[in-house]
C-alpha positions in Angstrom: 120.8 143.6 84.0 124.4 143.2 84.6 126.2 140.1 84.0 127.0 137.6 86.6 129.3 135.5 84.6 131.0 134.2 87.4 128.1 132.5 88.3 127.9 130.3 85.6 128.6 127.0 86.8 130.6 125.7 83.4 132.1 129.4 83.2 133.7 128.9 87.1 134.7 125.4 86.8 136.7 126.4 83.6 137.9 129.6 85.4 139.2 128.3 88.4 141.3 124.9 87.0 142.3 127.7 85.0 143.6 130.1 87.9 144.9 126.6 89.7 147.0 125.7 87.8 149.4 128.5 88.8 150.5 129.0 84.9 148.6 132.0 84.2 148.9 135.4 82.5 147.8 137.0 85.6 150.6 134.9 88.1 153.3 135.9 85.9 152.2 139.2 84.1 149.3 141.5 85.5 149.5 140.4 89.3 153.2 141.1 89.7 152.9 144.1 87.9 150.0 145.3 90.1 152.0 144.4 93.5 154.8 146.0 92.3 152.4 149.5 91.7 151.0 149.1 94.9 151.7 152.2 97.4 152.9 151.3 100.7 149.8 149.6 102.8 151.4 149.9 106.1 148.1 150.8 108.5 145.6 151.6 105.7 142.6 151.0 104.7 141.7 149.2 101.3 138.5 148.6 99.4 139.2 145.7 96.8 136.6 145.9 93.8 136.4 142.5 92.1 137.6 141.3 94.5 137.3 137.6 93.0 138.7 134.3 95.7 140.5 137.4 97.4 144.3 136.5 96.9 144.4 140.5 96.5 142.6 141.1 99.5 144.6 138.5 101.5 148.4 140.5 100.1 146.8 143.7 101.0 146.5 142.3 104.9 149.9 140.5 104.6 151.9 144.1 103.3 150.4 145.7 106.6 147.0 146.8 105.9 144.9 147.2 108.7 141.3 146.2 106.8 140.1 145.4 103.3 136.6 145.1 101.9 136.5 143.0 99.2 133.2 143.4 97.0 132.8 140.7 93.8 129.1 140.5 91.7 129.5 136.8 92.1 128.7 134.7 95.0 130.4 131.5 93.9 133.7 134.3 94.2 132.6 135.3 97.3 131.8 131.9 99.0 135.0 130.6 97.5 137.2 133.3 99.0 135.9 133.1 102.5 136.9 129.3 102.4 140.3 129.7 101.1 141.3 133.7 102.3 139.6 134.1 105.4 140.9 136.7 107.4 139.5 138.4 110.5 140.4 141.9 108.6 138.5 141.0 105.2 134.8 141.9 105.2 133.7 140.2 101.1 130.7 142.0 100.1 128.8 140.0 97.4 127.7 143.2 94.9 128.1 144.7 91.8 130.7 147.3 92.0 128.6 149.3 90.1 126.3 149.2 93.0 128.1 149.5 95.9 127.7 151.8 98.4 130.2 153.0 101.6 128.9 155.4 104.0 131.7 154.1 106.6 135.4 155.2 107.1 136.7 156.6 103.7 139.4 154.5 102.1 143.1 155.2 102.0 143.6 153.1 98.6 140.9 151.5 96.5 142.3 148.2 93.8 140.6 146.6 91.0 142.5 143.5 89.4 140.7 143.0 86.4 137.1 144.1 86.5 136.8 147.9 85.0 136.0 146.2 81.6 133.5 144.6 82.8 131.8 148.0 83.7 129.3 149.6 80.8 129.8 153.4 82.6 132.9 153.9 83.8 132.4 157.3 84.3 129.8 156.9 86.7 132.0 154.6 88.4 134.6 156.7 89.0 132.8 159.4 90.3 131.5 157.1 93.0 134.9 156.1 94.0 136.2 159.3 94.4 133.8 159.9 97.2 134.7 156.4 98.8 138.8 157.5 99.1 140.2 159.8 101.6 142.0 162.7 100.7 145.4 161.9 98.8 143.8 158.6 98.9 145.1 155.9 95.7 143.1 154.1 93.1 144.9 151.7 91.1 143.4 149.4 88.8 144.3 146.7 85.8 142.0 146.2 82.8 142.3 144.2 79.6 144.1 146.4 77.1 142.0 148.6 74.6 143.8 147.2 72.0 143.0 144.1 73.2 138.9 144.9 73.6 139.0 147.1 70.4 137.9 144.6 67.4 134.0 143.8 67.5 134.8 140.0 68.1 138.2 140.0 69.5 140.2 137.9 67.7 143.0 139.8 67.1 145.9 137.5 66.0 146.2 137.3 62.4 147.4 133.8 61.2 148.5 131.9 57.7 148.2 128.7 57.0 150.0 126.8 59.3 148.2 129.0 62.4 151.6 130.6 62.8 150.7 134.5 64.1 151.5 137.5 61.6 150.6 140.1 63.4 147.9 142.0 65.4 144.8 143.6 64.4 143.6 146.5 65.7 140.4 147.7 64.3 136.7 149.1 65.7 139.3 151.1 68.6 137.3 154.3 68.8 133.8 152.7 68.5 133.7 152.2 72.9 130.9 149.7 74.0 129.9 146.4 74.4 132.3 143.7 73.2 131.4 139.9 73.4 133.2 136.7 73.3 134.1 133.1 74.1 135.6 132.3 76.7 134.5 128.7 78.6 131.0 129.9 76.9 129.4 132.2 74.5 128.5 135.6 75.3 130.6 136.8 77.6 130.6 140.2 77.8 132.9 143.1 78.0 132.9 146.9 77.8 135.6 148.3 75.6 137.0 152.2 76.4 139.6 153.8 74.7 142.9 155.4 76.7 141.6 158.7 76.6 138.6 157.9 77.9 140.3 155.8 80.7 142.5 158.5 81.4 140.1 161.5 81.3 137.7 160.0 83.1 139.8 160.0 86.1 141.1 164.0 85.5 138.1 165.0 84.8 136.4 163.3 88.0 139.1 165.0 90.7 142.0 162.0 90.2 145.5 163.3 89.7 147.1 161.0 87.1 150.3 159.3 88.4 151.7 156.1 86.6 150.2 154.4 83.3 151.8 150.9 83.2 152.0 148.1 80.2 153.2 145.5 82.1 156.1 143.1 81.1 156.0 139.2 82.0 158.6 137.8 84.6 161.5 135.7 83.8 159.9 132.7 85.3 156.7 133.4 83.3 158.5 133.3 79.7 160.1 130.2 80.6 156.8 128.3 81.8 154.6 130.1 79.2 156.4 130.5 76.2 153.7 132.8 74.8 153.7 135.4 76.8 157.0 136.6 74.3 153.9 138.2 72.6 154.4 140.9 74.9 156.7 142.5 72.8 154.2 142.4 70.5 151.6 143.8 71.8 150.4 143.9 75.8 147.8 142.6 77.2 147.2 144.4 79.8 146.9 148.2 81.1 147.5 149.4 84.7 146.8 153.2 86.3 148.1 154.7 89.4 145.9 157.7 90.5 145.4 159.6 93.5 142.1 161.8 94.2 143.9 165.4 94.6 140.4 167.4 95.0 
């Protein structure tokens, strides 16, 4: 059974004060980064998996795009965005994306902010979206960075006495799978991949490979977060830019 963590009532209420406040890692790292990839949407046709409250969704309609379906596993997400981004050219789908289906109009670009490491096979999943996407068509996504999923219990920063941070671990990297944490509650769960699986699994599934991004935080974002000057450090984030070329 896949996990519907969203769902959890203590899990959203954390989550969304969270994504409120407006002093986040993805306002001032991964969602900047992610516009900035974007290809021009001018007239096209968008699929956005994860879809989440659909502030995604919503900036794919207000950069020219002539539709978006948003899908998200969770229907708290999905009630929640059709209160706060409605849009006449937004169809949410409540679904796992591992489960979701098109038999309509292909898509020019398919987007996922987010959500690939919450996917167990994300082989499987490509393959699915390549026959979703037109040809030429883009599919750009953001994950949690593998050397941020590697270790067993993720808890990466290394600290001395004071709780000052030494330094990053990495360990467990090429053992892929199922990764749990805490985070609001116990037990949530994530799928860890490494970069060449990531990366092969779109070559070898008819994607042409055309940008890998670790993304850098925004001036505004280092002054309101101070720790985001980890980035130097070590990112937190990964972003690919493909386009389905077969």
């Amino acid at each position: 059974m896949k996990q519907n963590i969203y769902d959890d009532p203590v899990f959203f209420e954390g989550y969304m004060n969270l994504r409120e406040s407006g002093i986040t890692y993805n306002d001032f790292l991964e969602q900047p980064a992610m516009k900035e990839e974007l290809p021009d949407l001018m007239g096209k046709r968008v699929m956005d998996l994860g879809c989440g409250t659909g502030e995604l969704s919503r900036y794919c309609i207000e950069m020219g795009a002539s539709s978006v379906i948003g899908v998200d596993i969770s229907s708290k997400m999905i009630n929640r965005a059709q209160k706060v981004n409605p849009n006449g050219k937004i169809q949410y789908i409540c679904c796992p994306i591992e489960e979701m289906n098109w038999d309509g109009e292909a898509f020019d670009v398919i987007v996922s902010s987010l959500s690939l490491h919450y996917i167990k096979d994300y082989d499987s999943l490509v393959r699915k979206l390549h026959t979703f996407l037109k040809r030429d068509g883009i599919f750009i996504y953001s994950i949690e960075h593998p050397i941020v999923t590697a270790r067993k219990d993720m808890n990466n920063w290394w600290r001395d006495a004071d709780g000052e941070q030494l330094h990053w671990a990495l360990d467990h990297y090429r053992l892929e799978g199922k990764r749990e944490q805490h985070w609001y509650v116990d037990g949530v769960i994530k799928y860890h991949h490494t970069i060449p699986t990531l990366i092969n699994g779109l070559i070898q599934n008819g994607f042409m490979l055309e940008r890998v991004l670790e993304p850098m935080p925004t001036p505004e974002g280092l002054t309101k977060i101070p720790s985001l000057k980890n980035e130097e450090r070590r990112p937190s984030f990964l972003i690919v830019t493909s386009r389905k070329s077969t």
